[in-house]
C-alpha positions as CSV (number, residue, x, y, z in Angstrom):
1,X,37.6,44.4,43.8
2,X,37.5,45.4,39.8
3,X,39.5,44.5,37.2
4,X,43.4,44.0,36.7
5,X,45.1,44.0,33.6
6,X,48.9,43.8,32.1
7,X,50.0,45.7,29.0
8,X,52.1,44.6,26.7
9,X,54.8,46.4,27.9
10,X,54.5,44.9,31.3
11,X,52.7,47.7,33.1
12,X,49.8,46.2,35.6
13,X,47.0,48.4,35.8
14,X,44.4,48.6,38.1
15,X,40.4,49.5,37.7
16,X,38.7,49.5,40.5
17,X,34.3,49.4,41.0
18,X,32.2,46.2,40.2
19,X,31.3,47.5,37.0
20,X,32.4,49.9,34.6
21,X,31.2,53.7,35.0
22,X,29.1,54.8,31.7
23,X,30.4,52.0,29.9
24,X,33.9,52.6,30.7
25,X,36.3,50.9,33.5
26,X,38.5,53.9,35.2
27,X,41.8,52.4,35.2
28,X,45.6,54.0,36.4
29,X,48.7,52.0,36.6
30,X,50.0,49.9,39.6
31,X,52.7,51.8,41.0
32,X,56.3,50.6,41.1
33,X,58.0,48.0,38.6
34,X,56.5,46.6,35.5
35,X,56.4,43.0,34.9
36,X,59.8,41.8,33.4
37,X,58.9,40.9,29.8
38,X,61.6,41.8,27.8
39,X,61.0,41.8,23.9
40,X,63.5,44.0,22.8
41,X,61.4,47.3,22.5
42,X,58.2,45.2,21.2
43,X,54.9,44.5,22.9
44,X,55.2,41.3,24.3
45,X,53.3,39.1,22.0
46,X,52.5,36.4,24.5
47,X,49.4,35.6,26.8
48,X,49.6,36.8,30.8
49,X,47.5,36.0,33.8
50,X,47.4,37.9,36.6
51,X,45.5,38.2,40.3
52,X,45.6,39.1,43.5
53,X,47.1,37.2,45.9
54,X,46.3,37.5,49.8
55,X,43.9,40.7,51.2
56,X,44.2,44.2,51.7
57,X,45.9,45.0,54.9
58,X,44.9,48.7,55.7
59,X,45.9,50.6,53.1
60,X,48.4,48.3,51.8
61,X,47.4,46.8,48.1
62,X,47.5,42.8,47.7
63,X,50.2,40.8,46.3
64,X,50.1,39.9,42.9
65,X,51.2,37.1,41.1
66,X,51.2,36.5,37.1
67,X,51.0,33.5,34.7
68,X,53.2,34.3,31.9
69,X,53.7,31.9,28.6
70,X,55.8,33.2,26.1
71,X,55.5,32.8,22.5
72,X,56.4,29.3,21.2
73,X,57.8,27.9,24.1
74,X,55.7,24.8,26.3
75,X,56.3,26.6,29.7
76,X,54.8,28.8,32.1
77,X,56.7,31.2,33.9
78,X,54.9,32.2,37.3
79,X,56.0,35.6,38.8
80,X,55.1,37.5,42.5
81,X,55.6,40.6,43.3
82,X,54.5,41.9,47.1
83,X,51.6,44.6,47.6
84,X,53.8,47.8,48.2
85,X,55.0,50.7,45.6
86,X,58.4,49.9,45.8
87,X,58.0,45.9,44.9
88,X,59.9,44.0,42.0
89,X,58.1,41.6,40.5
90,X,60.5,38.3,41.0
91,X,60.1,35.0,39.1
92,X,58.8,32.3,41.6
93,X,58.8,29.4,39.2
94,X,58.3,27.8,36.3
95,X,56.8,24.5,34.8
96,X,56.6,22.6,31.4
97,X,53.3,21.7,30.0
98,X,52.8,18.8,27.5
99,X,51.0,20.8,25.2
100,X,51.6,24.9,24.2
101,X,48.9,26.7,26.7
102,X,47.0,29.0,24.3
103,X,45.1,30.7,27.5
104,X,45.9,31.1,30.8
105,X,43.7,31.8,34.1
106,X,44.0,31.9,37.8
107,X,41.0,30.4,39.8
108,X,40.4,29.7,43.6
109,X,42.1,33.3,44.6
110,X,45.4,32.5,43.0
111,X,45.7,29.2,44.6
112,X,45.1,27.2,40.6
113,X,46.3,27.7,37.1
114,X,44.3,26.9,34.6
115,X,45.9,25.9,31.1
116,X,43.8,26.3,28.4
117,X,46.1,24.0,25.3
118,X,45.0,24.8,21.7
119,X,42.8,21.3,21.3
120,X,40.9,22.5,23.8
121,X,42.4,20.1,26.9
122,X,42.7,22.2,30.3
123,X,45.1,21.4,33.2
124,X,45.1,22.5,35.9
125,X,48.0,23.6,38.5
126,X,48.4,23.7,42.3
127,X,50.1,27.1,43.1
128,X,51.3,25.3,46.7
129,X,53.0,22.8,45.1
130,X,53.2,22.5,41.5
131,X,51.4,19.5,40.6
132,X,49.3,19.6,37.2
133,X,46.2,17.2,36.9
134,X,43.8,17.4,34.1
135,X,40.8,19.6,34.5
136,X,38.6,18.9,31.1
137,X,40.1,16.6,28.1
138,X,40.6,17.8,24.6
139,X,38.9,17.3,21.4
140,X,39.5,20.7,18.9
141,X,35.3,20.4,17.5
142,X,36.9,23.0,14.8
143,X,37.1,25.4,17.5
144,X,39.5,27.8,18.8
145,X,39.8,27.6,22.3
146,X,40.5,30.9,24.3
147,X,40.3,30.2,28.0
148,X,38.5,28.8,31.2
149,X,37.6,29.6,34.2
150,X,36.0,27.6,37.1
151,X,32.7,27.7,38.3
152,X,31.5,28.5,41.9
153,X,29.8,24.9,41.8
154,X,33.4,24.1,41.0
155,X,32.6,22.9,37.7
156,X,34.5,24.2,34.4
157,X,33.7,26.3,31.5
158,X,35.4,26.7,28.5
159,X,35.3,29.6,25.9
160,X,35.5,29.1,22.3
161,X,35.1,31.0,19.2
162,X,34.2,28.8,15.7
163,X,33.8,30.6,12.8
164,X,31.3,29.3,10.2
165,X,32.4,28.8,6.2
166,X,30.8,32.2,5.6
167,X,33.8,33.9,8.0
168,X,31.8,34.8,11.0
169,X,32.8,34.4,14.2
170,X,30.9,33.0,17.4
171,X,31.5,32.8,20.7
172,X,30.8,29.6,22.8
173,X,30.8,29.1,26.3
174,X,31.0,25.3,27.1
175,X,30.9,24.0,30.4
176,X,32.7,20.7,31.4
């Protein structure tokens, strides 16, 4: 289906294809309203997830719904918005998380959230319902912990970045 993205001004863009085209992904902007993120002229700071919700009915696009978790604050703001032009993007919910989510991903079409906290600890949330169970337990291993994802086995993975004494930087990808 390609990839979606938000700016940090709230626009959702759309880049359709499997894989990018000579190294580059061919993206244009969702039409109709921009994800409500209000910073007061600034680019929203924050972390946003955002999918597809639903299938494409003839030539109308699928809903979307996005994860957003604003900066400093312990809660997750879920918002919808319906697949045509002329769609709003409405706030559907929101939940408080025991720990700060430093990442946040939808699996399973839309129907989880995954919570990604900065010690590395990953819950997980029905999208039917609301209930949050834990996915993988924390433990920090001097790592900083940028996301997850789940598997098609339905198994976790995690994605890390340490960085040795010497300043570099490396990625891990840890599964469980």
């Amino acid at each position: 289906e390609g990839l979606l993205l938000v700016t940090g001004s709230g626009v959702t863009l759309e880049c359709p294809g499997v894989n990018p085209i000579d190294g580059r992904w061919h993206c244009a902007p969702v039409p109709g309203a921009k994800l409500p993120l209000a910073m007061g002229g600034k680019s929203f700071a924050g972390t946003i997830a955002v999918t597809r919700v639903g299938l494409r009915v003839g030539a109308a696009a699928p809903a979307l719904r996005a994860a957003v978790l604003f900066p400093g604050e312990a809660s997750v703001t879920i918002f919808s918005r319906a697949g045509h032009a002329a769609a709003a993007w409405l706030p559907t919910g929101e939940v408080r998380v025991a720990a700060p989510a430093v990442a946040a991903s939808f699996a399973s079409a839309g129907e989880h959230l995954l919570l990604t906290a900065a010690d590395g600890s990953v819950m997980q949330m029905m999208m039917a319902d609301g209930t949050v169970s834990e996915a993988a337990i924390g433990g920090n291993y001097g790592h900083a912990w940028k996301g997850a994802c789940r598997l098609q086995s339905g198994g976790l993975a995690r994605l890390a970045l340490s960085t040795s004494t010497s300043g570099v930087s490396e990625a891990k990808f840890i599964l469980g």
